[in-house]
PQR file of N, CA, C, O and H, with PARSE charges and radii, in Angstrom:
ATOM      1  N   UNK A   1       0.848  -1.175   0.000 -0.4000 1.5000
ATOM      2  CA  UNK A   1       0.000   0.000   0.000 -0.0000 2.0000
ATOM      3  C   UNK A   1       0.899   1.246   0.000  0.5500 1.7000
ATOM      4  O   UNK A   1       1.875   1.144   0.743 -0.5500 1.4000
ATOM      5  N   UNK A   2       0.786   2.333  -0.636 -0.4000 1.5000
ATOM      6  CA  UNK A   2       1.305   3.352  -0.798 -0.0000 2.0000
ATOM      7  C   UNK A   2       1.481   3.990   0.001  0.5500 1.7000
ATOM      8  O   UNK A   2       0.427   3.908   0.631 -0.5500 1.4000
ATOM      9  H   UNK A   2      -0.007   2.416  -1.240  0.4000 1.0000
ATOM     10  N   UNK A   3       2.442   5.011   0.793 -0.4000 1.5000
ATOM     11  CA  UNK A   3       2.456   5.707   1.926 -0.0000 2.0000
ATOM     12  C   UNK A   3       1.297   7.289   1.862  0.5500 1.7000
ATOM     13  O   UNK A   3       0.680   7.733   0.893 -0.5500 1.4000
ATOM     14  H   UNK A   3       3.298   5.078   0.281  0.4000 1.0000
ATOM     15  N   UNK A   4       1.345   7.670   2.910 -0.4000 1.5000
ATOM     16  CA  UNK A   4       0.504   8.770   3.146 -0.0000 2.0000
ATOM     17  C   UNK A   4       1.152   9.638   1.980  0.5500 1.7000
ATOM     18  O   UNK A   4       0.539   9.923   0.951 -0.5500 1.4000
ATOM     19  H   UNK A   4       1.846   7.310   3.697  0.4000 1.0000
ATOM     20  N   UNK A   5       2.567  10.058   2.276 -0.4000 1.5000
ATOM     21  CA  UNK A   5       2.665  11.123   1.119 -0.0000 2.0000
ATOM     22  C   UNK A   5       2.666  11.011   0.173  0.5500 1.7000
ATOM     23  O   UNK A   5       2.440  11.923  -0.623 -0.5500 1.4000
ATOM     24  H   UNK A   5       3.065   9.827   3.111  0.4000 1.0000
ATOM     25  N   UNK A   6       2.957   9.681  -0.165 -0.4000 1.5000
ATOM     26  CA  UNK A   6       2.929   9.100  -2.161 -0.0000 2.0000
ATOM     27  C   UNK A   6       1.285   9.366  -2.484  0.5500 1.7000
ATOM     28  O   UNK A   6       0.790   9.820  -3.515 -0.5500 1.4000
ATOM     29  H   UNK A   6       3.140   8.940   0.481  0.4000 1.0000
ATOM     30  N   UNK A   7       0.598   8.911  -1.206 -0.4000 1.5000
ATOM     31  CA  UNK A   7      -1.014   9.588  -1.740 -0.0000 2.0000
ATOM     32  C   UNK A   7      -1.453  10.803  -2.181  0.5500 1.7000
ATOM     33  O   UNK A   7      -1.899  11.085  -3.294 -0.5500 1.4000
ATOM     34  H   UNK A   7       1.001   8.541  -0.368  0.4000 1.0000
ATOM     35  N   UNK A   8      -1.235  11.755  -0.881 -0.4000 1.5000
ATOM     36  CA  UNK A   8      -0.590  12.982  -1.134 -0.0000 2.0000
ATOM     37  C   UNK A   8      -0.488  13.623  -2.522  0.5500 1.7000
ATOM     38  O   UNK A   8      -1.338  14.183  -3.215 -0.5500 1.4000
ATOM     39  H   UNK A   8      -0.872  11.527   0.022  0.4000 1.0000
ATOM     40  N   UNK A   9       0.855  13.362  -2.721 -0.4000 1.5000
ATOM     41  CA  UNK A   9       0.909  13.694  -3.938 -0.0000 2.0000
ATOM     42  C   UNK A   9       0.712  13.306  -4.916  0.5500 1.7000
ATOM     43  O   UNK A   9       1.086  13.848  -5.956 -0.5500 1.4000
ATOM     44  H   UNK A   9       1.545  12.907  -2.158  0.4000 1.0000
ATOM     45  N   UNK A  10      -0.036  12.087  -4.825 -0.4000 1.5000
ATOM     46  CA  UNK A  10      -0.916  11.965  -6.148 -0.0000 2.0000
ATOM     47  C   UNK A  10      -2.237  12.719  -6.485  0.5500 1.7000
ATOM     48  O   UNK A  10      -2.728  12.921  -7.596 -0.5500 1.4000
ATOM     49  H   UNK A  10      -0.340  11.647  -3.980  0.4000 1.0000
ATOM     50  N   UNK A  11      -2.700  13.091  -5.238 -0.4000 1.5000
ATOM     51  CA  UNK A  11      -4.083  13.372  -5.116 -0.0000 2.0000
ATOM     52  C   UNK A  11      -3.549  15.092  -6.047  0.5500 1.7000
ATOM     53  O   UNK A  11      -4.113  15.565  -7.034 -0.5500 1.4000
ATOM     54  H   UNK A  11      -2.302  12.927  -4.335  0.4000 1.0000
ATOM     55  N   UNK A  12      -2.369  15.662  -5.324 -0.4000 1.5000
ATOM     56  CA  UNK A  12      -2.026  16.978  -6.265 -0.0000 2.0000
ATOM     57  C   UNK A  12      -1.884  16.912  -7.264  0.5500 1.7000
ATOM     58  O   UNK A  12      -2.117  17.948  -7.887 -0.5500 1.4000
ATOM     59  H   UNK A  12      -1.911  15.278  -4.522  0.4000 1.0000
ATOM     60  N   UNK A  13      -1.470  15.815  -7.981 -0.4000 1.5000
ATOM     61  CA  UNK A  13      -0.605  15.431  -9.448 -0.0000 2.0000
ATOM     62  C   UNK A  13      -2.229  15.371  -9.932  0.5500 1.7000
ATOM     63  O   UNK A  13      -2.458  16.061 -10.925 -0.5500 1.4000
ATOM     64  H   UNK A  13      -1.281  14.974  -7.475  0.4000 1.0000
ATOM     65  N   UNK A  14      -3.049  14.853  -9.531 -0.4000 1.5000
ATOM     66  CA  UNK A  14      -4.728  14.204 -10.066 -0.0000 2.0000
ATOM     67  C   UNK A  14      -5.298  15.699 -10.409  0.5500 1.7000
ATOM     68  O   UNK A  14      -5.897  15.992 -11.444 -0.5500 1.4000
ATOM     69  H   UNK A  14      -2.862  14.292  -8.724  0.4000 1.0000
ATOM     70  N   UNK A  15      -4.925  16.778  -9.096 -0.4000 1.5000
ATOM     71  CA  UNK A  15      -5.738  18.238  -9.126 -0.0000 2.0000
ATOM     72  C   UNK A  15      -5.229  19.077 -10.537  0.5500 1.7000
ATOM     73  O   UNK A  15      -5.916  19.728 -11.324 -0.5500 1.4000
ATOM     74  H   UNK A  15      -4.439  16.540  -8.255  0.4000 1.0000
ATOM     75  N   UNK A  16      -3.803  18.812 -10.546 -0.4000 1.5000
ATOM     76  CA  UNK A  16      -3.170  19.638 -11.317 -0.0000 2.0000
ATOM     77  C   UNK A  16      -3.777  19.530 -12.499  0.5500 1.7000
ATOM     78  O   UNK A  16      -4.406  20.468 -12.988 -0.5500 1.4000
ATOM     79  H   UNK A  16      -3.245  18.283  -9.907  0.4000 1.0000
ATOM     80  N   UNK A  17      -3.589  17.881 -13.313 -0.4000 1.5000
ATOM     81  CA  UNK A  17      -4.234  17.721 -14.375 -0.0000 2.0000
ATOM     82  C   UNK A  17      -5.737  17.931 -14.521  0.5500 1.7000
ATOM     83  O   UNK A  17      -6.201  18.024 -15.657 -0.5500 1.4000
ATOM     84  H   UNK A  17      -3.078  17.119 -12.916  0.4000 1.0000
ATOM     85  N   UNK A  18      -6.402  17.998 -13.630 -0.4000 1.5000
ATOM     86  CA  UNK A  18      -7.926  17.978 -13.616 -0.0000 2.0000
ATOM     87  C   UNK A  18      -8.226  19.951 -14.676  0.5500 1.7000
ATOM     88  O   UNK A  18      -8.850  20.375 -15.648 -0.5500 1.4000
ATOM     89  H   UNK A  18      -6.025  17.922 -12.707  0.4000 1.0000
ATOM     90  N   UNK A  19      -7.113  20.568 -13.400 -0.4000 1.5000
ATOM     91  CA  UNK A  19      -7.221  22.260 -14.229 -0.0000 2.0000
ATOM     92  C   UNK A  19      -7.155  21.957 -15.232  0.5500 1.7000
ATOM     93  O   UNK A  19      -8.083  22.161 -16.015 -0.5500 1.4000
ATOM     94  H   UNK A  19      -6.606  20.223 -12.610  0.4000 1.0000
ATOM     95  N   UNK A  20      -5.592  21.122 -15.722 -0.4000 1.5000
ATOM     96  CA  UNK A  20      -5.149  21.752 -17.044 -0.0000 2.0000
ATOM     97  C   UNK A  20      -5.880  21.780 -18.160  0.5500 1.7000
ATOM     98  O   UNK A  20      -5.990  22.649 -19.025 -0.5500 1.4000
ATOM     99  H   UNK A  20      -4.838  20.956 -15.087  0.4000 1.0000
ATOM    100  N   UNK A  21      -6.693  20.027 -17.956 -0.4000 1.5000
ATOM    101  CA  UNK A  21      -8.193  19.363 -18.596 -0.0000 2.0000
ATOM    102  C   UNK A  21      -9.041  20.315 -18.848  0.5500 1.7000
ATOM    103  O   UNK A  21      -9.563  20.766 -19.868 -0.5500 1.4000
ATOM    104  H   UNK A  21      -6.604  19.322 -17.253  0.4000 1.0000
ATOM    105  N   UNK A  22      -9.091  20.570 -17.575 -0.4000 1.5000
ATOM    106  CA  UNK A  22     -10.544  21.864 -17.655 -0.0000 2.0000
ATOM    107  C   UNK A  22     -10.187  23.070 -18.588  0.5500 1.7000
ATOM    108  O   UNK A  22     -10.932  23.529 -19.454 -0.5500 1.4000
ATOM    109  H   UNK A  22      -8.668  20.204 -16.746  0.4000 1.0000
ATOM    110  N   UNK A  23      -9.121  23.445 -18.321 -0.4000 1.5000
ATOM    111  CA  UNK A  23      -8.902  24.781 -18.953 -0.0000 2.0000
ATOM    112  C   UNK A  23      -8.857  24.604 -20.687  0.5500 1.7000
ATOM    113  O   UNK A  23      -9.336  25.329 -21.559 -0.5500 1.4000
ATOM    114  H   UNK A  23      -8.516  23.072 -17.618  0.4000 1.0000
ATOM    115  N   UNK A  24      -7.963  23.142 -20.797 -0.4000 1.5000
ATOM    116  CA  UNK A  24      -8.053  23.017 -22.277 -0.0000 2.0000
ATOM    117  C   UNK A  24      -9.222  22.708 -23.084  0.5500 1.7000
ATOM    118  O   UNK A  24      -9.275  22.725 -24.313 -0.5500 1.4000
ATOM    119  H   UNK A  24      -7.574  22.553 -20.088  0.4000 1.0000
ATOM    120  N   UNK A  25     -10.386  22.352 -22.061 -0.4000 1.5000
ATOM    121  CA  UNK A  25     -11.468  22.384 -22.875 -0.0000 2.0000
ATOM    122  C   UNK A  25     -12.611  23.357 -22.849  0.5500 1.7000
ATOM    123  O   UNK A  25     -13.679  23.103 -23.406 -0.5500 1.4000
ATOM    124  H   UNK A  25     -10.343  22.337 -21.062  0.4000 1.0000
ATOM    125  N   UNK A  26     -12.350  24.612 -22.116 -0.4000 1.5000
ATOM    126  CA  UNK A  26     -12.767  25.406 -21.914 -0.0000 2.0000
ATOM    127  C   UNK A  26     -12.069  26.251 -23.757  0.5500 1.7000
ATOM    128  O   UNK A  26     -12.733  26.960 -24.514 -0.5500 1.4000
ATOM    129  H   UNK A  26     -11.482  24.818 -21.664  0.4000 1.0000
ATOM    130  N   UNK A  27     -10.684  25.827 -23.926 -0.4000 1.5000
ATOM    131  CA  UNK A  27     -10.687  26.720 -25.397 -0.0000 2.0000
ATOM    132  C   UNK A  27     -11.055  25.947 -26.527  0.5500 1.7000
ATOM    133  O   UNK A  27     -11.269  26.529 -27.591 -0.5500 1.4000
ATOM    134  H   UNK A  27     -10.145  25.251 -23.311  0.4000 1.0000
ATOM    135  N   UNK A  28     -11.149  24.814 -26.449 -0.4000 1.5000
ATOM    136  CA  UNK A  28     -11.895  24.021 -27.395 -0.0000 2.0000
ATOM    137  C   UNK A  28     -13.260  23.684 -27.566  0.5500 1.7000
ATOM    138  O   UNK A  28     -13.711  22.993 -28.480 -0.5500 1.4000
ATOM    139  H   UNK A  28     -10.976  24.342 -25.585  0.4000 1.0000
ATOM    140  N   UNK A  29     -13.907  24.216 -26.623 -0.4000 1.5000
ATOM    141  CA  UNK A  29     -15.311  24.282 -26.229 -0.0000 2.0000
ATOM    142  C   UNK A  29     -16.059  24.493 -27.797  0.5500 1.7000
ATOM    143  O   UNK A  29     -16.688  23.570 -28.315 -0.5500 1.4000
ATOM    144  H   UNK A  29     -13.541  24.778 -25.881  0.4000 1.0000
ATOM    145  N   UNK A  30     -15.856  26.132 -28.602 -0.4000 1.5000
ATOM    146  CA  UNK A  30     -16.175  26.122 -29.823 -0.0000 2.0000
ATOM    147  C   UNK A  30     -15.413  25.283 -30.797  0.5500 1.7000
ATOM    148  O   UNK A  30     -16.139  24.485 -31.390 -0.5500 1.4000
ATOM    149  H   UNK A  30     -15.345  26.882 -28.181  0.4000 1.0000
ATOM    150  N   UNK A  31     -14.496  25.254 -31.034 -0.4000 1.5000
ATOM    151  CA  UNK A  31     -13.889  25.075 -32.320 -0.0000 2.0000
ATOM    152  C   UNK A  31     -13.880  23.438 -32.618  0.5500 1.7000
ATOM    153  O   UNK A  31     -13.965  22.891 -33.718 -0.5500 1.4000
ATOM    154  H   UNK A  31     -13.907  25.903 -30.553  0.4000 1.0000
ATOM    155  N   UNK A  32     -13.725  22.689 -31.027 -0.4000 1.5000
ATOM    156  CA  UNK A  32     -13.892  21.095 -31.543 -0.0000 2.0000
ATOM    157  C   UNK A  32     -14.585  20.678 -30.351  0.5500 1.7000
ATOM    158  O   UNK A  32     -13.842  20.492 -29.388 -0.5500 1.4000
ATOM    159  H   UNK A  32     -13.656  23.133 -30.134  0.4000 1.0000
ATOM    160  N   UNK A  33     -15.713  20.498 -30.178 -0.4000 1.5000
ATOM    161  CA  UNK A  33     -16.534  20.523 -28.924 -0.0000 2.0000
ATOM    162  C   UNK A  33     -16.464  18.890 -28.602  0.5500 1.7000
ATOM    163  O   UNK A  33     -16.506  18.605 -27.405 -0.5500 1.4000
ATOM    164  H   UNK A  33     -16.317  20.648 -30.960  0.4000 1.0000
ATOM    165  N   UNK A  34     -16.342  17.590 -29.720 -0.4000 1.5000
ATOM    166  CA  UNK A  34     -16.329  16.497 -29.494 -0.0000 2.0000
ATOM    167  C   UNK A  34     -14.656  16.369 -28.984  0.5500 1.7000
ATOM    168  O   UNK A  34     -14.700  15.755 -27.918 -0.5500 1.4000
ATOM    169  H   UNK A  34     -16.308  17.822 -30.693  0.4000 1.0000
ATOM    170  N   UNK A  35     -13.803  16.565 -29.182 -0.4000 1.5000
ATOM    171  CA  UNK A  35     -12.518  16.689 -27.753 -0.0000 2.0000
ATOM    172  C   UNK A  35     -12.767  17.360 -26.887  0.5500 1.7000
ATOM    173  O   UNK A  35     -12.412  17.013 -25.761 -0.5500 1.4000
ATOM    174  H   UNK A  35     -13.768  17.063 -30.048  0.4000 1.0000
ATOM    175  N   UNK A  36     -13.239  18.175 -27.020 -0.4000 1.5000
ATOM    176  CA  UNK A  36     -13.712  19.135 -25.444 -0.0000 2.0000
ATOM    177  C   UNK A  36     -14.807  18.314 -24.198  0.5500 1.7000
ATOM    178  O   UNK A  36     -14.886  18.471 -22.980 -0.5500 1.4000
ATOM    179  H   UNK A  36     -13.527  18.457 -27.935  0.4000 1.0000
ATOM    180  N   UNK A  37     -15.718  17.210 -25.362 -0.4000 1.5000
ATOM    181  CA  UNK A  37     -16.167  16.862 -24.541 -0.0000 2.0000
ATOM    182  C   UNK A  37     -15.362  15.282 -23.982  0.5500 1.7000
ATOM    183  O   UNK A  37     -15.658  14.723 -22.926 -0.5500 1.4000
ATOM    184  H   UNK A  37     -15.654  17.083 -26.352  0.4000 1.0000
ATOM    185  N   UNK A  38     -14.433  14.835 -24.860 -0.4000 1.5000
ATOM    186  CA  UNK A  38     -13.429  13.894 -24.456 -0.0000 2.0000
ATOM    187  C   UNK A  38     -12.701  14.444 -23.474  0.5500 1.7000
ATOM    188  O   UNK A  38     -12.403  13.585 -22.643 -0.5500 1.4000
ATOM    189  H   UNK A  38     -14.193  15.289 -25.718  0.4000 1.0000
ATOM    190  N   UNK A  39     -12.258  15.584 -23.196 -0.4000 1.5000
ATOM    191  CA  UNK A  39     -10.795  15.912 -22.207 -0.0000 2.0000
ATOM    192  C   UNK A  39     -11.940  16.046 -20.909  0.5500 1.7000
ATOM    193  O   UNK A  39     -11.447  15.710 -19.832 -0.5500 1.4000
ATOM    194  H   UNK A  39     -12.499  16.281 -23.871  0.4000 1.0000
ATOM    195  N   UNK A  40     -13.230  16.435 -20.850 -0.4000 1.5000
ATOM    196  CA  UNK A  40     -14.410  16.339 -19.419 -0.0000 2.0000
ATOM    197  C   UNK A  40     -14.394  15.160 -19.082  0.5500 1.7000
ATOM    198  O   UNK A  40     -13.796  14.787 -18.073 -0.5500 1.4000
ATOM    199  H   UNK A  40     -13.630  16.708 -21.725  0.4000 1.0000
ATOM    200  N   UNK A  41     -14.893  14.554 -19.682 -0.4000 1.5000
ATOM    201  CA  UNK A  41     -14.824  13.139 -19.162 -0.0000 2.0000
ATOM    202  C   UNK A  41     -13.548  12.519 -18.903  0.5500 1.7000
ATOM    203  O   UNK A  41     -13.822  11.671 -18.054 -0.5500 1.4000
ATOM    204  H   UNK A  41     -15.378  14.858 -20.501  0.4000 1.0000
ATOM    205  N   UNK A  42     -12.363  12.453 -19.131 -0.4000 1.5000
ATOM    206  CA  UNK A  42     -11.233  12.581 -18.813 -0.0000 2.0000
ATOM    207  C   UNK A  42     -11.149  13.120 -17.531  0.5500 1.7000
ATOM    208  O   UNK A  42     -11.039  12.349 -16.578 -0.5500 1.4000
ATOM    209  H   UNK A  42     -12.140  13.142 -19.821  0.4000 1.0000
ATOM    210  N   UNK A  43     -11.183  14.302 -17.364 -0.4000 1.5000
ATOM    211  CA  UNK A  43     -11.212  14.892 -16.090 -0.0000 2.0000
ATOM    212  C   UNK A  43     -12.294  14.983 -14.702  0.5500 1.7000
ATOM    213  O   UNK A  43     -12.208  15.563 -13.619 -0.5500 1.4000
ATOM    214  H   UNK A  43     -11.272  14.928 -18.138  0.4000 1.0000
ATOM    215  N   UNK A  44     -13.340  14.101 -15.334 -0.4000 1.5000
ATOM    216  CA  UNK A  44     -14.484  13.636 -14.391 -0.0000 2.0000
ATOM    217  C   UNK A  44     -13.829  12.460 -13.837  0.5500 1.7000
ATOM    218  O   UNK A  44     -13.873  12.393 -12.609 -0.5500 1.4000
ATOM    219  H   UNK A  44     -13.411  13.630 -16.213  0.4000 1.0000
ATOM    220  N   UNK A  45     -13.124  11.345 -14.557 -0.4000 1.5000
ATOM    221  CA  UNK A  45     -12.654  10.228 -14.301 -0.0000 2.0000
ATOM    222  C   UNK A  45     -11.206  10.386 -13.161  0.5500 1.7000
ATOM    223  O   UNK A  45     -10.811   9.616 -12.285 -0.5500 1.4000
ATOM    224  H   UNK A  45     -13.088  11.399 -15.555  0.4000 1.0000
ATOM    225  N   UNK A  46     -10.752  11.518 -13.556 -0.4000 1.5000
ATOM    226  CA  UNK A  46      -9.358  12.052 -12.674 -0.0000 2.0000
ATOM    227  C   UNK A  46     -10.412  12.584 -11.466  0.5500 1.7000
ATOM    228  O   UNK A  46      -9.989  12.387 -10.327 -0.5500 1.4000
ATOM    229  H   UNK A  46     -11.072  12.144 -14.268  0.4000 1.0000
ATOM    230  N   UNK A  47     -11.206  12.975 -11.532 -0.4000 1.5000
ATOM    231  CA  UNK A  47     -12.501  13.907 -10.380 -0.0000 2.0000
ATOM    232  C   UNK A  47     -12.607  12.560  -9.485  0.5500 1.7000
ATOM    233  O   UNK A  47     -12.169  12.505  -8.335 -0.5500 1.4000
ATOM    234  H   UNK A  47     -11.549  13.134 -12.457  0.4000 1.0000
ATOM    235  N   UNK A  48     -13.250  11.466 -10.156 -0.4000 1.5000
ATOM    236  CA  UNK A  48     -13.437  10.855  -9.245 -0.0000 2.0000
ATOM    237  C   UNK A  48     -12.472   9.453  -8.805  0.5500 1.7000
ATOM    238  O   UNK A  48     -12.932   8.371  -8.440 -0.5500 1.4000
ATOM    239  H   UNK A  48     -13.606  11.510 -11.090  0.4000 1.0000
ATOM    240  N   UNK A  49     -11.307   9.738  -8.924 -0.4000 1.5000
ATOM    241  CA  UNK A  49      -9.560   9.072  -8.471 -0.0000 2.0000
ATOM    242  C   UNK A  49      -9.988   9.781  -7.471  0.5500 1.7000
ATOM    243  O   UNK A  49     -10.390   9.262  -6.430 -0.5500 1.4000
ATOM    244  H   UNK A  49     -10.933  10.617  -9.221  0.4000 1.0000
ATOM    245  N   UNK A  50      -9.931  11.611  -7.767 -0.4000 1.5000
ATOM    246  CA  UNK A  50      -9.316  11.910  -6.168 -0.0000 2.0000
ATOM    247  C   UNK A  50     -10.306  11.621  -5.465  0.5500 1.7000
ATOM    248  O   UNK A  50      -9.915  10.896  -4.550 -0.5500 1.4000
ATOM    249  H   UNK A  50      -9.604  12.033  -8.612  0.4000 1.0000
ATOM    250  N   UNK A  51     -12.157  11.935  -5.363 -0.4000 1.5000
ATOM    251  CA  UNK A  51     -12.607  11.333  -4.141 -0.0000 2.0000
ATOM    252  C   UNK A  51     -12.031  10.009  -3.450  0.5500 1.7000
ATOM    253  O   UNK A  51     -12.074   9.832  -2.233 -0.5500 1.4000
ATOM    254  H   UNK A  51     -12.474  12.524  -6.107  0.4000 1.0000
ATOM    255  N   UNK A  52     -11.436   9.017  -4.445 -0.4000 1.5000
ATOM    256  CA  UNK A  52     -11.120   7.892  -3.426 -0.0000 2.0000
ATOM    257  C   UNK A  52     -10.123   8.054  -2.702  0.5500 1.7000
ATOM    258  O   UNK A  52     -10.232   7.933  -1.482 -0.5500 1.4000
ATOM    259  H   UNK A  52     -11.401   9.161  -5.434  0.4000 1.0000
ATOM    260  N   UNK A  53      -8.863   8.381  -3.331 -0.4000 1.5000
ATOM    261  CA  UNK A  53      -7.803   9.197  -2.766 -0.0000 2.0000
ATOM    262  C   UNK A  53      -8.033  10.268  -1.349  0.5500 1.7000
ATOM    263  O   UNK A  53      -7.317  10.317  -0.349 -0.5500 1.4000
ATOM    264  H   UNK A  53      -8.774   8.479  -4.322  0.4000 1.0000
ATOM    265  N   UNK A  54      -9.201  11.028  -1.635 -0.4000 1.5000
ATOM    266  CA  UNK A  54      -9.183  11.627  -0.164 -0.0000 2.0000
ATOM    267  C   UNK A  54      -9.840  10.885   0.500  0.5500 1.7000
ATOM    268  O   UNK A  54      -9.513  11.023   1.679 -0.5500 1.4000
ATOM    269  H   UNK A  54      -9.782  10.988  -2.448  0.4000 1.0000
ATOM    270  N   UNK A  55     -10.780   9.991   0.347 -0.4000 1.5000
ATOM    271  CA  UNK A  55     -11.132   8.874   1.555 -0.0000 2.0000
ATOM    272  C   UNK A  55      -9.874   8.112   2.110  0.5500 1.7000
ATOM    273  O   UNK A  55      -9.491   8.311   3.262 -0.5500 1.4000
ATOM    274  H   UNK A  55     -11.045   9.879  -0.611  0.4000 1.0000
ATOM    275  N   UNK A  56      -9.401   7.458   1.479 -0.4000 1.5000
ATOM    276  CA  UNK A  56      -8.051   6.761   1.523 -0.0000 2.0000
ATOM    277  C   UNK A  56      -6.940   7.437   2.553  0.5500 1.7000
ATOM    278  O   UNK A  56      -6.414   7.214   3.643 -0.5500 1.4000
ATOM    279  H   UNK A  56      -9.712   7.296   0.543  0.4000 1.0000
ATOM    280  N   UNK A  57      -6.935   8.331   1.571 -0.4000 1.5000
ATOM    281  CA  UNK A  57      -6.086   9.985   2.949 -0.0000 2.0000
ATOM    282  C   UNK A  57      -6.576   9.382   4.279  0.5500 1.7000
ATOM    283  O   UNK A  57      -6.060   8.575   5.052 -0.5500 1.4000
ATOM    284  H   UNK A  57      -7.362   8.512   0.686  0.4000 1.0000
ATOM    285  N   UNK A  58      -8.278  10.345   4.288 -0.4000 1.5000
ATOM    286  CA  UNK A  58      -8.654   9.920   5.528 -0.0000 2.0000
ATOM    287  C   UNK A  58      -8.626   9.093   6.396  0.5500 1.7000
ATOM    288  O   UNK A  58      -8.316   9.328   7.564 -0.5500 1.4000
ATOM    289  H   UNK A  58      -8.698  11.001   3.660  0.4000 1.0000
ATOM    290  N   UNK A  59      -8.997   7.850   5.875 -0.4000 1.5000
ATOM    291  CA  UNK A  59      -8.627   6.684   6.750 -0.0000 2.0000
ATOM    292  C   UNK A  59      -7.330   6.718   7.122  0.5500 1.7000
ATOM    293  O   UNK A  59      -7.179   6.788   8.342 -0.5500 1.4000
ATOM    294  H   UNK A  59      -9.249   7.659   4.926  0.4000 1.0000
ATOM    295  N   UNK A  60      -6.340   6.690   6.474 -0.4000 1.5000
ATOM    296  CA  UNK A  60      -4.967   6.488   6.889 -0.0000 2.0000
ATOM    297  C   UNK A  60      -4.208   7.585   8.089  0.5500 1.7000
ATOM    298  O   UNK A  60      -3.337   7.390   8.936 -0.5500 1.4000
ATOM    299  H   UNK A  60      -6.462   6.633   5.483  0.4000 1.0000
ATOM    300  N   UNK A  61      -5.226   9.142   7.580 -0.4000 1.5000
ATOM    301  CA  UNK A  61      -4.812  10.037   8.884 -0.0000 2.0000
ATOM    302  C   UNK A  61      -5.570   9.381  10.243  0.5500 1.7000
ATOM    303  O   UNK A  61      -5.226   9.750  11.366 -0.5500 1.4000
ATOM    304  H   UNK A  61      -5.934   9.301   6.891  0.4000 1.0000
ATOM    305  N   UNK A  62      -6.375   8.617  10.093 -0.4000 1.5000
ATOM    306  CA  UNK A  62      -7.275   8.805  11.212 -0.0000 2.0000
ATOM    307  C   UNK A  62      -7.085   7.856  11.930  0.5500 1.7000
ATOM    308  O   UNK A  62      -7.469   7.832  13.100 -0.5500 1.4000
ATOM    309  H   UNK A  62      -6.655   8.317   9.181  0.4000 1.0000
ATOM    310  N   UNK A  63      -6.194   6.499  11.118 -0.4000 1.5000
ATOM    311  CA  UNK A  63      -5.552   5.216  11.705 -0.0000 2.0000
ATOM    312  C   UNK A  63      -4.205   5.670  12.351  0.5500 1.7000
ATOM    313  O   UNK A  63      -3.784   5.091  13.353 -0.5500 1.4000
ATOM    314  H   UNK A  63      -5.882   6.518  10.168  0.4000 1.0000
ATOM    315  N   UNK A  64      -3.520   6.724  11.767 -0.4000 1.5000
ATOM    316  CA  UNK A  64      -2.185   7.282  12.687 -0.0000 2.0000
ATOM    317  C   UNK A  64      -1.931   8.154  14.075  0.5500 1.7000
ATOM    318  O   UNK A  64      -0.784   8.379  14.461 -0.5500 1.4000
ATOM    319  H   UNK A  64      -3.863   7.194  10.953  0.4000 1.0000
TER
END
């Protein structure tokens, strides 16, 4: 099982890309809306990594 901070920072590494997702389909929104709507769902799927990830967190802060 992965340590607290390798979680950690995955859960940041998960946030980071979630923006970048968002933002890149925020400019593709007009011009190619069927990738725009590929990189959401992409980033719904990274959305819901981190809920498990912060449960996971949790438990593990709350077992230490």
């Amino acid at each position: 099982m992965p340590s607290l901070a390798q979680m950690t920072g995955s859960l940041h590494i998960h946030n980071f890309y979630i923006g970048k997702l968002k933002a890149k389909q925020e400019q593709l929104f007009d011009s190619d809306p069927e990738l725009a709507q590929l990189l959401d769902n992409v980033a719904e799927v990274l959305s819901e990594h981190v809920v498990a990830l912060t449960d996971e967190i949790a438990e593990l802060e709350y077992e230490e």
